[in-house]
C-alpha positions in Angstrom: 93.6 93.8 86.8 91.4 96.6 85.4 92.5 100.0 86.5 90.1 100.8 88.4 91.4 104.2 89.8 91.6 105.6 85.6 88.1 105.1 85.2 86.8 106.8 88.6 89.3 110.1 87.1 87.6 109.8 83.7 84.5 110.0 85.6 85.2 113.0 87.6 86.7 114.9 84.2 83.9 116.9 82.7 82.7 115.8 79.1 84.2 118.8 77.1 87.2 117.0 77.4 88.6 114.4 75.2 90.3 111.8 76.6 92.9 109.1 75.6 94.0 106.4 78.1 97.8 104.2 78.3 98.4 101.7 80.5 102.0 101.5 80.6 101.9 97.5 82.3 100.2 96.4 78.8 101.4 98.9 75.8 103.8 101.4 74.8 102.5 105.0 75.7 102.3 107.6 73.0 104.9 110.1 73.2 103.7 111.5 70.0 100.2 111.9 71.1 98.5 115.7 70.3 97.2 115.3 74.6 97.6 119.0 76.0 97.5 117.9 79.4 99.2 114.5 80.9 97.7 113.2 83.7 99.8 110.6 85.6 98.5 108.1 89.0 102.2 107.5 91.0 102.7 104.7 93.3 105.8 104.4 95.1 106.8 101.3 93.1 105.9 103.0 90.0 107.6 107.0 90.9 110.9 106.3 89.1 108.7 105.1 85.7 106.6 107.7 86.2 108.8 110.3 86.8 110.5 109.4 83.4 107.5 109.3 81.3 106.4 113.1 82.4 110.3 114.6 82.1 110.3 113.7 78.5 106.5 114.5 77.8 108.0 118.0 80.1 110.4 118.5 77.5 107.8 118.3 74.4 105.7 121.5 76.2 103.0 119.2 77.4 101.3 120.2 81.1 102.5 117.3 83.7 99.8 116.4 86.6 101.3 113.7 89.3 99.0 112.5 92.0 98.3 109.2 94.1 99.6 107.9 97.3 103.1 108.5 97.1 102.6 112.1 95.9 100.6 112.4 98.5 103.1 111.1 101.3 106.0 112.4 99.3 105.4 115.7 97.1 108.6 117.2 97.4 110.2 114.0 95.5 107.4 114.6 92.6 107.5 118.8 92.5 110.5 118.6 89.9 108.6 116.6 87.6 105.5 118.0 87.7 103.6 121.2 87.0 101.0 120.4 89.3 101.1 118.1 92.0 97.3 116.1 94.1 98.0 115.4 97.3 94.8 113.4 98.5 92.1 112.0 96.9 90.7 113.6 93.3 86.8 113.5 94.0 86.5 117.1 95.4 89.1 119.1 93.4 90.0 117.9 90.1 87.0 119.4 88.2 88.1 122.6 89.5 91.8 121.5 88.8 90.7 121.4 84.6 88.6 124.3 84.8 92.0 126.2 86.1 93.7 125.0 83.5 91.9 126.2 80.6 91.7 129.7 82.3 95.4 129.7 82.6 95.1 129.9 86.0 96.4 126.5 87.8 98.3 126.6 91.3 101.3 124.2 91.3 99.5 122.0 93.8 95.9 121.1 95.0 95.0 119.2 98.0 91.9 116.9 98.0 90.2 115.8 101.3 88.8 112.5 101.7 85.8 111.4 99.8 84.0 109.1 97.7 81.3 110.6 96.3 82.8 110.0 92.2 79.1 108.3 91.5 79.6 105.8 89.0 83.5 104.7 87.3 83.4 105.5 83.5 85.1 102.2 82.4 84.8 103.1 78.4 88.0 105.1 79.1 89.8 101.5 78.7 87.0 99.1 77.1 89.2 98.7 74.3 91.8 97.2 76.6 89.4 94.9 78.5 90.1 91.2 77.0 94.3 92.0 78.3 93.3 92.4 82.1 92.2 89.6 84.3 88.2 88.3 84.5 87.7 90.4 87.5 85.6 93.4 88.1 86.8 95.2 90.5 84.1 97.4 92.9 85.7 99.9 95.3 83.6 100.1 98.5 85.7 102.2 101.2 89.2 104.0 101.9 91.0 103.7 105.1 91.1 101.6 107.9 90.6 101.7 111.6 94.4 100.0 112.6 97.1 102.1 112.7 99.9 99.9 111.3 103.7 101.4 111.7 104.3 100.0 108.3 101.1 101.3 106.7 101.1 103.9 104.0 97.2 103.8 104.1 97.4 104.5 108.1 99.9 107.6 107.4 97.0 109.1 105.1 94.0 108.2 106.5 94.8 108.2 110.2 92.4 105.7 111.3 89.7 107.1 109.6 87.4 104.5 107.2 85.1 105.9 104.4 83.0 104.7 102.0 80.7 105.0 99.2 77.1 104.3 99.0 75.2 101.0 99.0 73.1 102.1 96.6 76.2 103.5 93.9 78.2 99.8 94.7 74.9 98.2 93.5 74.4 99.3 90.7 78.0 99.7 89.8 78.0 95.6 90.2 75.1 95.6 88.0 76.5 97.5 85.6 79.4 94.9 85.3 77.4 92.1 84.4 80.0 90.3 85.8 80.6 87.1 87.7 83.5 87.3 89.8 84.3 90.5 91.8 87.2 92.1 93.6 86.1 94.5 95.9 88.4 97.0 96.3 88.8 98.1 100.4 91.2 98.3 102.8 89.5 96.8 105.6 86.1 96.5 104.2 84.9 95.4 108.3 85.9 98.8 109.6 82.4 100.2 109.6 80.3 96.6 110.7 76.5 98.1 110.4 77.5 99.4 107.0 79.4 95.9 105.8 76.4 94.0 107.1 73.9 95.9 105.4 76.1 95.8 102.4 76.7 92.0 102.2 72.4 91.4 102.9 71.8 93.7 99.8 74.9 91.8 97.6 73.2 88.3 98.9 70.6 89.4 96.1 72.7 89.2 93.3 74.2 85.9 93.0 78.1 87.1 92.3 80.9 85.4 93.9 83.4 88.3 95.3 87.1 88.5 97.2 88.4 91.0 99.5 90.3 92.2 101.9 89.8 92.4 105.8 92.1 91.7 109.3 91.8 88.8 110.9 89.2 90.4 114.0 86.5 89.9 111.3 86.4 86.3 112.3 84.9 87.5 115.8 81.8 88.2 114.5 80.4 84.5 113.1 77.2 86.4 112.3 79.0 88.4 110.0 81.1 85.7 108.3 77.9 83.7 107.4 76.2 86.9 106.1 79.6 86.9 103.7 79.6 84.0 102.3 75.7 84.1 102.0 76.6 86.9 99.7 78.8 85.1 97.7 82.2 85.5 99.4 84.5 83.0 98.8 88.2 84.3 99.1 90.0 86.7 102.1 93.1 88.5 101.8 94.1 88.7 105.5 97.8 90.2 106.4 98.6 88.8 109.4 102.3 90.3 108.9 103.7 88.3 111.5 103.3 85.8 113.3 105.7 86.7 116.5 104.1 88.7 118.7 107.3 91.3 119.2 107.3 91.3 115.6 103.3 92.1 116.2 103.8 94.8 118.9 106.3 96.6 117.0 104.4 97.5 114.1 101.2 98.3 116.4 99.6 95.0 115.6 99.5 93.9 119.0 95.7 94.1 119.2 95.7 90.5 116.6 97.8 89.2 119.9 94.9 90.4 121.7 92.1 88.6 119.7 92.1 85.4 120.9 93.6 81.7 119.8 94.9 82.8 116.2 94.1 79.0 115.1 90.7 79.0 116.5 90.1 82.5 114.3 91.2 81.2 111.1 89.2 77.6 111.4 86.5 79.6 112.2 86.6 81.6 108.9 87.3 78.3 107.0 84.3 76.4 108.3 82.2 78.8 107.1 83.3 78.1 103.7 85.8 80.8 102.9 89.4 80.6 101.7 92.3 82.6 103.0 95.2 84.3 101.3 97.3 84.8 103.9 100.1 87.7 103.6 103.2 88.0 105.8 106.1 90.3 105.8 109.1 89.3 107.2 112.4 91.5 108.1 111.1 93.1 111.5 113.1 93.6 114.5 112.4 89.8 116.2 112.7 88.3 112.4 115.8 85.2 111.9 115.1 82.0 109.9 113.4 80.0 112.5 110.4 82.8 112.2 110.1 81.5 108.2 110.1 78.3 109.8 107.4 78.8 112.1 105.5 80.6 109.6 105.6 77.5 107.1 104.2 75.3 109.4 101.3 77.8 110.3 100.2 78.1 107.1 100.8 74.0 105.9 98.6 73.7 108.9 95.6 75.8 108.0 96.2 74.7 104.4 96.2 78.6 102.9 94.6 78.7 99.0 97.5 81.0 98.8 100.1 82.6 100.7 102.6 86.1 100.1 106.1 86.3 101.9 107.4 89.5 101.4 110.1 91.4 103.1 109.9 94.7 104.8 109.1 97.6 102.9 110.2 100.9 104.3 107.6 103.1 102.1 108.2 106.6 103.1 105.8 108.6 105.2 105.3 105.6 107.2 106.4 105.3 111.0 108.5 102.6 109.7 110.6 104.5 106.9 110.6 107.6 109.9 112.1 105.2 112.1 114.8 103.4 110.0 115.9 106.7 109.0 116.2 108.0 112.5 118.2 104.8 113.5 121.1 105.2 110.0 119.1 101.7 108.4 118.2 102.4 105.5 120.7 101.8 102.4 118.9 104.4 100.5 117.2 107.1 101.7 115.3 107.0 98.2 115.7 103.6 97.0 112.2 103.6 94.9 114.8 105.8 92.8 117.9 103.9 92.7 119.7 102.8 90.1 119.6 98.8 89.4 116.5 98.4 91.9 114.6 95.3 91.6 111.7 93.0 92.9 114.0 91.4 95.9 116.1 94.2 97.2 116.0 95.2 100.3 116.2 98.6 100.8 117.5 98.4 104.5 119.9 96.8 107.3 117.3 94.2 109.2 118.4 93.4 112.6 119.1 89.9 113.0 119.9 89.0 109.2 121.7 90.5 106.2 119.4 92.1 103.8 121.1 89.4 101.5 119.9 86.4 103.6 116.4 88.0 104.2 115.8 88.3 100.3 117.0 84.7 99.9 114.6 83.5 102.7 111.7 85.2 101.1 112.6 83.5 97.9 113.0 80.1 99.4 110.1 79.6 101.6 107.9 80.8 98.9 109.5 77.9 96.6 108.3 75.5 99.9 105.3 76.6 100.2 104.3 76.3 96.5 105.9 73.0 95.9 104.0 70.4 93.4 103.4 68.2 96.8 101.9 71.2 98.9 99.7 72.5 96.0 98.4 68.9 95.9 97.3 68.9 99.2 95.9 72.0 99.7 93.8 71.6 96.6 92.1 68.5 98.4 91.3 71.0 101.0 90.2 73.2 98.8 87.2 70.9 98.4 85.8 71.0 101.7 85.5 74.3 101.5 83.8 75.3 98.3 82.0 73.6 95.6 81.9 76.5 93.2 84.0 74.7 90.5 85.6 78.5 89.4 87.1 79.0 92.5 88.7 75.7 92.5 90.1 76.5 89.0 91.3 80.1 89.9 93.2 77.7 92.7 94.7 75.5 90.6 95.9 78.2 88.0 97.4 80.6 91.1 99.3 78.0 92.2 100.7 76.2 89.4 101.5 79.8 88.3 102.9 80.4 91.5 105.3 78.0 91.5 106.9 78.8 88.2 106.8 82.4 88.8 108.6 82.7 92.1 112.2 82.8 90.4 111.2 84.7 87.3 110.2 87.4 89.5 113.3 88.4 91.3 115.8 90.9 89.8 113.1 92.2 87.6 113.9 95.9 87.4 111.7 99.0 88.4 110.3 100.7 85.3 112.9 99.2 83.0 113.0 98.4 79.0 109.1 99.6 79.2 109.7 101.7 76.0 109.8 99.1 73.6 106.7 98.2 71.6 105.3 95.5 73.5 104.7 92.4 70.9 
């Protein structure tokens, strides 16, 4: 997908200076460019890349900035790679951050509050890169959410606390895009419900079909649902996590618990015409094989347009990483660095099953649940929920995808062989 985050940073950079952008998923970045500052985004899955690419530009004289999430949660990890660290979000101090740095005058570390006042994204940053990312436009519309997940990086930052831009800069942003189908980028976009409602009437005018992201109490509010897919919604991320409630009430999700009949809540959102991507996380406390089990059959039952099983992970400055830490369970107490890391480790001693066995059931349920047969029959689902005909061929292409892609996947390496020129 686009990255969306570059374009709201070229944005906020004043126009006296020249940019140049690399997107190290798609093409080899340019050590030899004449750049006087290098300005790097970290995510924990990405810090051990990242941390590579700005000790060797370090080494050539060039000025290292590191910010993002894991910076944020972790900025002692980044200091030795960096000559200036952003903890927090960008919007209200990276102007200033520039303007120190042509005046010689920078501080090894700035701290932004939170805010989302950036305006408009300049996209022309990466327009030459546009035909390589996926047919989605992505909008952001808020930060934060109002759960406070144990597991949650987004919790440990925002603390509960939901913000979010302006209807009237998300308009025209859309409008901007010319585009058809749109991700909009939110962690629980029902956290504030007068300003997702008032939202939703004003996107209802602009015949777009969008996905996003929300927690399953959204379908409390059938008022709000219909108002969604009036709009043009079509697909929901939900992460249910679990679906044991110990499992539930250890990572502070008991309130889902507390919602009512799970089943009634997700036929409610499908009758209103909307598809669920369901996303669970297994290697909690209360987690053996007959959870996977369970959770199979929950999700053949509500016939999911597509489902995630991932295993625990223990990203730090979470309650979660605090707590492995504090019982001796994690295997490494930095394993975003470790040597040989790949998609499928597990980074800690579960409770009831070897981190072996929990990678393996990950891999195996996921093969079950996007078997030829399953795919099939959800797809005849599929049709009594929508009749937009590029929904049901985004369907048909995630899944078949899907099922080829679940073995390819695991043992890929973090940040590995991404030097070569990409063909």
């Amino acid at each position: 997908m686009e990255p969306i985050t570059i374009a709201v940073l070229r944005r906020l950079t004043p126009p006296r200076f020249e940019c140049v952008f690399y997107d190290d998923r798609i093409e080899a970045v340019d050590f030899a460019t004449d750049a006087d500052i290098i300005a790097i985004t970290v995510e924990t899955y990405t810090a051990k890349r990242a941390y590579a690419i700005a000790d060797r530009f370090r080494k050539m004289g060039k000025l290292v900035v590191m910010g993002g999430y894991h910076i944020t949660m972790l900025p002692e990890d980044a200091k030795p790679h960096a000559d200036i660290i952003v903890r927090g979000n960008a919007e209200g101090v990276w102007a200033g951050l520039l303007a120190d740095i042509e005046a010689d005058s920078y501080r090894p570390e700035y701290v932004g509050e939170a805010r989302m006042d950036y305006g408009l994204p300049d996209r022309s940053i990466y327009q030459d890169k546009m035909d390589k990312y996926l047919p989605i436009s992505l909008v952001e519309i808020g930060r934060g959410c109002h759960h406070n997940c144990e597991f949650c990086s987004i919790y440990s930052y925002f603390k509960c606390q939901y913000i979010h831009r302006s209807i009237e800069d998300i308009i025209a942003e859309i409008k901007l895009c010319k585009g058809k189908v749109y991700f909009f980028v939110d962690d629980s976009i029902f956290s504030d419900k007068a300003f997702a409602k008032e939202l939703f009437a004003e996107v209802a005018k602009l015949d777009i079909i969008w996905v996003t992201q929300v927690t399953l109490d959204i379908a409390q509010d059938e008022e709000l649902l219909l108002l969604m897919k009036k709009s043009g919604c079509e697909l929901i991320l939900i992460g249910f996590e679990s679906i044991d409630p110990d499992n539930l009430k250890q990572m502070n999700k008991a309130w889902s618990v507390k919602l009512g009949e799970r089943d009634e809540l997700v036929e409610r959102i499908h009758r209103c015409g909307i598809s669920i991507y369901a996303s669970f996380v297994f290697g909690f406390d209360f987690d053996n094989e007959q959870s996977f089990k369970n959770c199979l059959e929950f999700c053949k039952k509500h016939q999911f347009f597509v489902t995630a099983y991932n295993h625990l992970l223990a990203f730090p400055g979470t309650g979660t990483y605090d707590r492995f830490a504090k019982e001796g369970r994690l295997l490494d107490d930095k394993w975003w660095l470790q040597e040989g890391y790949t998609f499928g480790t597990i980074s800690y001693r579960p409770k009831l099953l070897t981190p072996s066995e929990l990678s393996a059931l990950c891999r195996r349920y996921k093969k079950y649940f996007f078997g030829f047969m399953s795919i099939f029959e959800r797809g005849r689902t599929l049709k009594t929920r929508t009749d937009r005909a590029s929904i049901v061929r985004a369907y048909w292409l995630a899944n078949l995808l899907l099922h080829f892609e679940v073995d390819k996947r695991y043992g890929i390496p973090l940040g590995g062989n991404l030097d070569e020129v990409r063909k």
